[in-house]
N, C-alpha and C positions, 0 to 999 in steps of 0.2 A: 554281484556275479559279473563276472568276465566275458562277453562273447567276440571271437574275434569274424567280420562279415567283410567283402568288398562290395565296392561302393552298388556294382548291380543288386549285390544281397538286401542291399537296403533300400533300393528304389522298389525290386519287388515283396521285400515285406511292406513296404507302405501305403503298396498298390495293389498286392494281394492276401489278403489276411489267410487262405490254404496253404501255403509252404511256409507260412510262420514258425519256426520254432518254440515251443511251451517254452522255454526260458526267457522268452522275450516278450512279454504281459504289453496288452494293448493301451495301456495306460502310458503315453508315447512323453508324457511331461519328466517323467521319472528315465526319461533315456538318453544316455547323455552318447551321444558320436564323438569319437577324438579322431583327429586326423594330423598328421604328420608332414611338414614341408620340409620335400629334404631339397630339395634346389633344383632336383633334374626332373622338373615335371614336364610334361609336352604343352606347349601354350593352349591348345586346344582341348588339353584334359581341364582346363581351370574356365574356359569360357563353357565347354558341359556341364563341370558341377556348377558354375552361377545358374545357368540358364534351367537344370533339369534338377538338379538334386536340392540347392537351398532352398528354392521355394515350395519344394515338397517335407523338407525338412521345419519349414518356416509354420507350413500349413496342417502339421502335426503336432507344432509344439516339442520339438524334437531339440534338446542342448544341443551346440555345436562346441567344440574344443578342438583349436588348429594351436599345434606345438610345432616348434623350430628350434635346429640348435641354434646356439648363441655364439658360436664360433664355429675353427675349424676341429677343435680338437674335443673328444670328449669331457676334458675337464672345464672344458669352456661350460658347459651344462644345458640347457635346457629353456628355451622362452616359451610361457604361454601367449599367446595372440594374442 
């Protein structure tokens, strides 16, 4: 199953188990987050997520999957991390 969340949706489901979604079972090994680098990110959104969200991610046991394209163009395709 598919759930799409941003990044606050995820720091409060793992810090608060009340607005959890039933679709998304507390068994946090089986959860896999993908996230996307598309180049225009703000320097300061990438020192938040080290500082606040991987090691909440880290302390759940929680997969990480950071994808990039691999060029400019969509046929260029797709890198996983």
């Amino acid at each position: 199953m598919t759930v799409y969340i941003t990044t606050a949706g995820i720091y409060r489901m793992l810090t608060d188990p009340n607005p959890r979604p039933d679709t998304i079972a507390a068994d946090y090994p089986k959860l896999v987050v993908v996230i996307a680098q598309t180049g225009d990110e703000w320097s300061t959104t990438g020192k938040l997520v080290e500082r606040h969200i991987l090691p909440l991610l880290r302390k759940h046991n929680v997969r990480l999957v950071e994808v990039a394209r691999k060029g400019p163009t969509k046929k260029d395709g797709v890198a996983v991390l």
